[in-house]
MDAnalysis code that builds the backbone (N, CA, C; Angstrom):
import MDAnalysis as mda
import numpy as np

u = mda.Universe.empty(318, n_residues=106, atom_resindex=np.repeat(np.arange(106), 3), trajectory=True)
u.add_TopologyAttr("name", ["N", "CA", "C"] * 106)
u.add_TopologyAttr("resid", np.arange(1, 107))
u.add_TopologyAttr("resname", ["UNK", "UNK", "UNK", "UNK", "UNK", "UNK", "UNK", "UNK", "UNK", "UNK", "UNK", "UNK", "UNK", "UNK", "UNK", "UNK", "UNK", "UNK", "UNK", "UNK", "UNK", "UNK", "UNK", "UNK", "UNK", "UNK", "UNK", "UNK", "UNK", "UNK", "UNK", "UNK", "UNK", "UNK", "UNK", "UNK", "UNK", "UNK", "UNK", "UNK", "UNK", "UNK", "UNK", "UNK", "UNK", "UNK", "UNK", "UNK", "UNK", "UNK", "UNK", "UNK", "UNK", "UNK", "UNK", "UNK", "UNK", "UNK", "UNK", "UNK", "UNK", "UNK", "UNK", "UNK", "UNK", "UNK", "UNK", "UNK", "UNK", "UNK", "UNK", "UNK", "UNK", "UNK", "UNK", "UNK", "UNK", "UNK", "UNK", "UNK", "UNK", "UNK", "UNK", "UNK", "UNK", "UNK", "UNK", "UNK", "UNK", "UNK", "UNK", "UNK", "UNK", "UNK", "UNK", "UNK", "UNK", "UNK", "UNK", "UNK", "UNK", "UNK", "UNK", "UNK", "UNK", "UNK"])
u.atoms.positions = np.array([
    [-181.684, 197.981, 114.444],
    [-181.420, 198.856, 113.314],
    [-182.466, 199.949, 113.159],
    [-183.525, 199.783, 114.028],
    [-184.846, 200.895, 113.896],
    [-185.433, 200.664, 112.393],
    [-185.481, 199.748, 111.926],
    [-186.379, 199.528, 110.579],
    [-188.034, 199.094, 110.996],
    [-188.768, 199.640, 111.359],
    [-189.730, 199.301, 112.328],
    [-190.750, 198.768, 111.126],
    [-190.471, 199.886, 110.060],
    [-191.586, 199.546, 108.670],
    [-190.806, 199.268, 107.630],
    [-189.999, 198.145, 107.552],
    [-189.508, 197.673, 106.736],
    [-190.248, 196.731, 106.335],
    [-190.998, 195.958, 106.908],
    [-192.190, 194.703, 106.364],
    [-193.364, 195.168, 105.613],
    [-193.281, 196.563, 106.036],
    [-195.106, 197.253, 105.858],
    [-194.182, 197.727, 104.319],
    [-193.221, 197.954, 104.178],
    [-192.203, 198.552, 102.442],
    [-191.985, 197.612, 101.719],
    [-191.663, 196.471, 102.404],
    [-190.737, 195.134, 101.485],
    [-191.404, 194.253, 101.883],
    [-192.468, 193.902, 100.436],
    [-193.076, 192.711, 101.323],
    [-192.401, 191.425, 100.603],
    [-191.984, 190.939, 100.227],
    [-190.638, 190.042, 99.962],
    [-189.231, 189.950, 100.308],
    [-188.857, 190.169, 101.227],
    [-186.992, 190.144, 102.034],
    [-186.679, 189.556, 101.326],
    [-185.216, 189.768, 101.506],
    [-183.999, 188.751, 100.996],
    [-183.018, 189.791, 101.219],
    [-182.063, 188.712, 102.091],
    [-180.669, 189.200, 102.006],
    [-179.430, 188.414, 101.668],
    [-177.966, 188.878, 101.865],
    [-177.409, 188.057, 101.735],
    [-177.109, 186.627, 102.278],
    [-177.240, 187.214, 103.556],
    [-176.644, 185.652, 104.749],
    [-177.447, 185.012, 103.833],
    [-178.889, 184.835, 103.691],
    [-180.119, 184.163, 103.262],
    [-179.589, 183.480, 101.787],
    [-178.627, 184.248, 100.941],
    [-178.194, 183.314, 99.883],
    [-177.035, 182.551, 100.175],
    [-176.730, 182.746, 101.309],
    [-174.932, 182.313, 101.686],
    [-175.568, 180.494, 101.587],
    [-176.995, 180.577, 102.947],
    [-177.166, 179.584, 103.305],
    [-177.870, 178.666, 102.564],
    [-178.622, 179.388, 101.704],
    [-179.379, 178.803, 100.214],
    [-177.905, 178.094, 99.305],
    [-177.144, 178.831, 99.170],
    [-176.146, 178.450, 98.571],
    [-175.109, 176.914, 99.124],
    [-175.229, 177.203, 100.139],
    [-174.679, 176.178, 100.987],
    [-175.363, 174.735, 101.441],
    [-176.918, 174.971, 100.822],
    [-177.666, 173.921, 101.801],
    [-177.890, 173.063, 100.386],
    [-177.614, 174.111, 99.280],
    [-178.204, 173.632, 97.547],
    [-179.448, 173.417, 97.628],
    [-180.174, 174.695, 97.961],
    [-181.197, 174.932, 97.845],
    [-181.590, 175.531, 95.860],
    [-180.678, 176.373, 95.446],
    [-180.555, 176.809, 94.339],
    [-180.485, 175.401, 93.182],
    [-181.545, 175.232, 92.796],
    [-181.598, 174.214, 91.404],
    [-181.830, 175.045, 90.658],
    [-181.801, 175.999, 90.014],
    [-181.171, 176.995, 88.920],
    [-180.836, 177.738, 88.825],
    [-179.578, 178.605, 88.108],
    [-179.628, 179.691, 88.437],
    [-180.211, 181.076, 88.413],
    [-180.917, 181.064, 87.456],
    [-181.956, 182.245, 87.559],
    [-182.619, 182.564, 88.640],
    [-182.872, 181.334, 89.995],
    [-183.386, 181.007, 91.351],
    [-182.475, 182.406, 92.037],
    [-181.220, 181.843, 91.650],
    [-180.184, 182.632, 92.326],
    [-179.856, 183.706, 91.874],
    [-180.420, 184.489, 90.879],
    [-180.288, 185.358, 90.154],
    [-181.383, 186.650, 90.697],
    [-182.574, 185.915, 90.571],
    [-183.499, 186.658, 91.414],
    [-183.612, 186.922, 92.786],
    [-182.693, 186.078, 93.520],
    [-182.525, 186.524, 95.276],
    [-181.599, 187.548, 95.226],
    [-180.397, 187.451, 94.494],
    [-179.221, 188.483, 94.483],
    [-180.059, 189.773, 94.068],
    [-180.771, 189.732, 92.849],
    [-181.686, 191.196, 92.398],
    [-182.695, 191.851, 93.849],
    [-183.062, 190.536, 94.064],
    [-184.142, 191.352, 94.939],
    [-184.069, 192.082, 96.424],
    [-182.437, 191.414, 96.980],
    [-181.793, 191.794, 97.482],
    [-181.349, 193.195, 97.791],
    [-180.518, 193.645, 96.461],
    [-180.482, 195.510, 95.921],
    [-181.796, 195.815, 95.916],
    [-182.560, 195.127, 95.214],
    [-184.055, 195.860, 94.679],
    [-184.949, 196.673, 96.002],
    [-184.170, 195.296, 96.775],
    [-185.252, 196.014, 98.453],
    [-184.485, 196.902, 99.094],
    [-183.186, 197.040, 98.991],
    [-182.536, 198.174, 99.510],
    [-182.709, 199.426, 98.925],
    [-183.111, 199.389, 97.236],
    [-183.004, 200.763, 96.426],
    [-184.693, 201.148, 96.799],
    [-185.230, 200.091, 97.057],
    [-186.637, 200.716, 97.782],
    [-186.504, 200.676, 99.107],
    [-185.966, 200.541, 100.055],
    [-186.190, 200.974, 100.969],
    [-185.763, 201.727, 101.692],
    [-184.397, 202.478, 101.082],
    [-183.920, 203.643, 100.866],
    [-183.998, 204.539, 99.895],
    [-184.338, 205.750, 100.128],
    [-184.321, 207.204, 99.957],
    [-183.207, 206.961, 98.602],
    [-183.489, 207.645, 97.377],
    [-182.276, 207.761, 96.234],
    [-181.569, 208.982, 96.865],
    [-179.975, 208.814, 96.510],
    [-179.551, 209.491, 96.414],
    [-179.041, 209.177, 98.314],
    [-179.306, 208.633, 98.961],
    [-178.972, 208.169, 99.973],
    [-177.661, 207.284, 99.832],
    [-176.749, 207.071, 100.701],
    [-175.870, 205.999, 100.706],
    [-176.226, 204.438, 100.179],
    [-176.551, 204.234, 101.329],
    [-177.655, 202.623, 100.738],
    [-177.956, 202.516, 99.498],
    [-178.860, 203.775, 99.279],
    [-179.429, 203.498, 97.905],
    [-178.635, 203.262, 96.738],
    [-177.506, 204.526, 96.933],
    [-176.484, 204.325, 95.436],
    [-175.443, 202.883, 95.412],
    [-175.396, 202.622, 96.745],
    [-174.479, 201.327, 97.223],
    [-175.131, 199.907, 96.003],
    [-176.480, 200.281, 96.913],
    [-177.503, 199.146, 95.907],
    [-177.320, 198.613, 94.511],
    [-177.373, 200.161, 93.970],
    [-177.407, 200.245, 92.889],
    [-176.502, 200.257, 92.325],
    [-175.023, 200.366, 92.616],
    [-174.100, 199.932, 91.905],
    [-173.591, 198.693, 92.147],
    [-173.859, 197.765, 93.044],
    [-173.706, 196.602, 93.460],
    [-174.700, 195.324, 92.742],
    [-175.671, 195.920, 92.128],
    [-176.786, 194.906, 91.390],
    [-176.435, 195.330, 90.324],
    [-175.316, 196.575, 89.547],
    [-174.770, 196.571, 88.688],
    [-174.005, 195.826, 88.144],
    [-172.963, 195.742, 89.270],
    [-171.436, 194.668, 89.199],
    [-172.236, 193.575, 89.142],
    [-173.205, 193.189, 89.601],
    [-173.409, 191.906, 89.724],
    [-174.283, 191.678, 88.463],
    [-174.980, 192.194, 88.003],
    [-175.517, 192.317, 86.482],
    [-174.057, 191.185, 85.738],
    [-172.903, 192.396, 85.424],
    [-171.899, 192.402, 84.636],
    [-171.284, 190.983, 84.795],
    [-171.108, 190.698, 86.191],
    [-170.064, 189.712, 86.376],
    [-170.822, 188.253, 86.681],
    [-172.427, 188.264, 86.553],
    [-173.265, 187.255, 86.020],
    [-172.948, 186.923, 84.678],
    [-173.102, 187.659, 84.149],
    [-173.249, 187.474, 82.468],
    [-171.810, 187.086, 82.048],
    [-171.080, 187.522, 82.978],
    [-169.437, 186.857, 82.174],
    [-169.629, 185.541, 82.870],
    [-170.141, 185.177, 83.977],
    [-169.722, 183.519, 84.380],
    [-170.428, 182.879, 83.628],
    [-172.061, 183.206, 83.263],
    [-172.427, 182.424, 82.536],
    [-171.947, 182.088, 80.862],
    [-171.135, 182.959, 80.308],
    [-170.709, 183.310, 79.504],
    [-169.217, 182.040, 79.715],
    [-168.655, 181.777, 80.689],
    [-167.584, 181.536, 80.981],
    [-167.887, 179.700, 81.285],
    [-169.016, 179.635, 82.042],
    [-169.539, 178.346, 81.876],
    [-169.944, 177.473, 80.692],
    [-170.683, 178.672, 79.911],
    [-170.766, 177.927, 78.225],
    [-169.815, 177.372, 77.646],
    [-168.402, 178.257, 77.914],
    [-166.785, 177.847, 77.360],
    [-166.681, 176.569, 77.472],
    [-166.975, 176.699, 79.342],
    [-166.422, 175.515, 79.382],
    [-167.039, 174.300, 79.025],
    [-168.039, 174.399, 79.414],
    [-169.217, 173.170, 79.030],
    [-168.965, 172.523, 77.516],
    [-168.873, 174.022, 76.707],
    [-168.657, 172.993, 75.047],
    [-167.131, 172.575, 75.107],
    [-166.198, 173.187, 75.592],
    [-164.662, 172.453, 75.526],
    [-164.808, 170.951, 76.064],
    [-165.575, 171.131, 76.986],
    [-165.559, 169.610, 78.066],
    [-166.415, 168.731, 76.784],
    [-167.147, 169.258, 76.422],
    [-168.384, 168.342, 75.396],
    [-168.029, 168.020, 74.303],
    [-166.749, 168.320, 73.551],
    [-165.901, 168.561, 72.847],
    [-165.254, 166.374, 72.906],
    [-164.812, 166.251, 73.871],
    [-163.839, 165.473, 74.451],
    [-164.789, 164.059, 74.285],
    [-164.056, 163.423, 73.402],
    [-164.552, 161.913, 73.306],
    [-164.816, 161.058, 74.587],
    [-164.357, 161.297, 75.356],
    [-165.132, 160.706, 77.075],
    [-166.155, 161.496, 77.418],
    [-166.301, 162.543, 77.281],
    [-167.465, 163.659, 77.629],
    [-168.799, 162.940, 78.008],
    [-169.747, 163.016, 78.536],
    [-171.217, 162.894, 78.434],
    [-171.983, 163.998, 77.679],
    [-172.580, 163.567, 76.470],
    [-172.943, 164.527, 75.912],
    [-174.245, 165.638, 76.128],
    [-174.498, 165.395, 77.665],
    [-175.540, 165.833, 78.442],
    [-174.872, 167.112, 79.469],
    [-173.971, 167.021, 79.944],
    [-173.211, 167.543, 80.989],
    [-172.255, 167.878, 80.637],
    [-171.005, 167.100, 79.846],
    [-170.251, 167.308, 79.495],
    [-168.948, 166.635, 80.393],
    [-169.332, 166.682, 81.183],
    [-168.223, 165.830, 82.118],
    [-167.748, 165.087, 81.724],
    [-166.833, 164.183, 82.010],
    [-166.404, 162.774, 81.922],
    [-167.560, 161.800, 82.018],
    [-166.896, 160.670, 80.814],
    [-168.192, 159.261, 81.005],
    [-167.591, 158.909, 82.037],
    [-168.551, 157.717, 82.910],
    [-167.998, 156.985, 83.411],
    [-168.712, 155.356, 83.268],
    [-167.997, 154.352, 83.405],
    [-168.184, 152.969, 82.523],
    [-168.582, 152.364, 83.756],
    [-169.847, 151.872, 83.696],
    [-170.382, 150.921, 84.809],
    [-170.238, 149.982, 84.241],
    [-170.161, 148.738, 84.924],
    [-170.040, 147.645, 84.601],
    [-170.398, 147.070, 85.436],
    [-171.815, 145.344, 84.998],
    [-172.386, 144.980, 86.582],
    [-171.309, 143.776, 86.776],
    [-171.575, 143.782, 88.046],
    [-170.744, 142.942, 88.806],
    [-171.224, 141.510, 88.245],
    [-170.021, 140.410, 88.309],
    [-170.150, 139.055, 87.194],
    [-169.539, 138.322, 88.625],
    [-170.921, 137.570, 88.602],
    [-170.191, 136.363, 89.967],
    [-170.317, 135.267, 89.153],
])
């Protein structure tokens, strides 16, 4: 790609593949974890491109959308979490379903 001084510009990387596989391995125990790889992601592209460049405006409207459509899932997770927490089986920690252990009787 000829990025020769991209390390000597960005001294923190992150890209996507890098959250695909974070995402996949459940590396992410919170999401703000995952919140800050997605930011820093654009962040290193809007610095390491020129404004007003392709890249750059790409960046920047892409850590936009993703601004927006963070805040509605988390927004969308709260829903659900209190509907589920709502529900007389619920766990009132999680919200999920209880589930009834019972020890084994020999």
């Amino acid at each position: 790609l000829g990025l020769d001084d991209y390390f000597e510009v960005i001294k923190k990387p992150m890209d996507l593949g890098t959250i695909q596989k974070n995402l996949e391995a459940g590396s992410y125990h919170a999401y703000d974890d995952f919140k800050s790889d997605v930011r820093l992601t654009f962040e290193n592209a809007m610095k390491y491109n020129e404004e007003k460049t392709v890249v750059h405006e790409m960046a920047k409207q892409l850590k936009k959308k993703f601004e927006q459509d963070y805040k509605k899932l988390l927004k969308q997770m709260d829903r659900e979490h209190a509907e589920n927490s709502k529900k007389v089986q619920a766990c009132g920690l999680c919200g999920c379903e209880k589930l009834l252990f019972e020890p084994t009787v020999f």
